[in-house]
C-alpha positions, 0 to 999 in steps of 0.5 A: 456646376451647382453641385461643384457649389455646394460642394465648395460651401460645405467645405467651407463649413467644415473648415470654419468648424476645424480650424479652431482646435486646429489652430489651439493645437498648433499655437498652444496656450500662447493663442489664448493670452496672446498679444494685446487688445486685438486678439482679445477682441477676436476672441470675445467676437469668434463665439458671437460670429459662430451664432451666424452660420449655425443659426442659418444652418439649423434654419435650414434645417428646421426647414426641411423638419417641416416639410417632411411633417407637412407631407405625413398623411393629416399634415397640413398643406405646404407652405408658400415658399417650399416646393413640392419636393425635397429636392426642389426645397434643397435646390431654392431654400438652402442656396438661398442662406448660402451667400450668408453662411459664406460670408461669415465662414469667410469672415471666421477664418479671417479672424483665425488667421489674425489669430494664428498670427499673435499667437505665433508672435505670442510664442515667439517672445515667449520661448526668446524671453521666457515671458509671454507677451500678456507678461512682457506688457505687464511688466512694462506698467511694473517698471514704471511703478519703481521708476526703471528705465527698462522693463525686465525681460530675461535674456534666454540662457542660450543668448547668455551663453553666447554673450560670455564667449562672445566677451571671452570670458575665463575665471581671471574675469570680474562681469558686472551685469547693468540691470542684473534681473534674475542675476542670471549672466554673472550666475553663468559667468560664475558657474561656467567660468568660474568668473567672479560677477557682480549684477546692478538692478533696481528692483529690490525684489529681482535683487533678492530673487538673483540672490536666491538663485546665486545660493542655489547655484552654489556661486554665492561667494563669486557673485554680488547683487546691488540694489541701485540705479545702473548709471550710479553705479560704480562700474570701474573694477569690470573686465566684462561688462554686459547690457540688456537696456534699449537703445536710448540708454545704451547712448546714455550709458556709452560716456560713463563707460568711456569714463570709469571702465579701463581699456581692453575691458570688454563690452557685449550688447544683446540686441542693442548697438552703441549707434556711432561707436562701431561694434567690432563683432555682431553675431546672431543667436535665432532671432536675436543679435548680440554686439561686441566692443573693446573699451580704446585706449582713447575715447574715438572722436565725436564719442567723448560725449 
């Protein structure tokens, strides 16, 4: 039984010391920007954890350095506390320190798990988004400095795609874009269906950068960037209309589409519904869900506001 114990510590040992790269490997560099203050904390207390178990570890053996000089021909007498032999010193000193070193182990893979966790999360919204969740949070505090509703997060080309069949896209097509971003839905619309698109964004840097990658996709005469806000905008010439907003604003938006856009014309939602007004196709794309709409002849009731 005591041997099965010791077995199980020195497992436990090897673990907590395994894990960490283990854990790098698997996650990536998303581990190590990951999500928020939480695992930043994590991060900045593993190495100070890590001192406690090494330090009983290197005591214990330390210890046994001792006894094996002390015992040498000339050495002087043995300690108090050890015992004549190694056996009887590795039998009462080390268990003695094992109940600390499990408790930090424990508490280091706890800790990893956490980890795992964001750094999972962290991956996740990166290869949806293309932007970490250290870059969507940052991007957050830059929305607010320009005065946006919503802060910038790029629909992931295979999202886009979904989005413009969903819609039913062809080049008899005008696709407006609300908050345009990297102008990368009408581009798409533009390259793939030869649609004409016109994007509606804020940010005066995004508009100039959707502009540029118009010019390099070869679609700048089918596509137009507008620098403004989405509710200012004059929408009425869309087909297709596309949204990536929140789901406050999509209700904010939903008169204005009523009002300006003419029946037939085709709403498509990535993620967001329009709360009361049925959608009349939902379709999910991994981890995202995209919503359909048709512009009524009328305005149903309860929705004219």
């Amino acid at each position: 039984m005591a041997n099965d114990g010791c077995t199980a510590n020195l497992l436990l040992v090897l673990l907590t010391l395994v894990f960490p790269p283990a854990l790098i490997a698997w996650t990536g560099a998303s581990a190590a920007k990951a999500v928020g203050k939480v695992e930043s904390l994590l991060l900045a207390a593993i190495p100070v954890a890590l001192i406690c178990p090494v330090a009983l570890i290197c005591t214990g053996v330390a210890g046994i350095i001792a006894h094996v000089r002390q015992k040498r021909p000339g050495g002087c007498s043995l300690d108090a506390a050890f015992v004549s032999s190694d056996r009887t010193l590795l039998a009462t000193r080390l268990p003695s320190a094992m109940p600390a070193i499990r408790y930090c182990c424990l508490s280091l893979l706890a800790a990893y798990a956490l980890l795992a966790a964001a750094g999972c999360a962290n991956k996740t919204a990166s290869d949806s988004t293309g932007f970490t969740a250290q870059e969507l949070e940052q991007e957050v505090f830059r929305a607010d400095s320009i005065n946006r509703d919503v802060p910038y997060v790029p629909t992931s080309m295979n999202v886009v795609d979904n989005m413009l069949e969903l819609a039913g896209v062809t080049n008899d097509d005008v696709v407006y874009d609300l908050g345009s971003g990297d102008g990368r839905i009408v581009i798409r619309a533009a390259e793939k269906y030869g649609a004409r698109g016109v994007g509606i964004e804020i940010d005066k840097e995004l508009v100039e950068e959707a502009r540029q990658n118009a010019d390099s996709a070869g679609v700048a005469d089918r596509v137009t960037f507008r620098q403004g806000d989405l509710f200012d905008a004059d929408i009425g010439e869309a087909t297709v209309v596309t949204l990536y907003l929140l789901p406050t604003i999509n209700l904010r938006l939903r008169p204005k589409l009523f009002e300006e856009l003419a029946p037939g014309t085709r709403v498509v939602s990535h993620d967001f519904d329009m709360d009361e007004w049925e959608h009349e196709e939902r379709i999910e794309v991994g981890s995202s869900a995209i919503y359909f709409w048709t512009i009524p002849e009328e305005v149903p009731t309860g929705l004219q506001q």
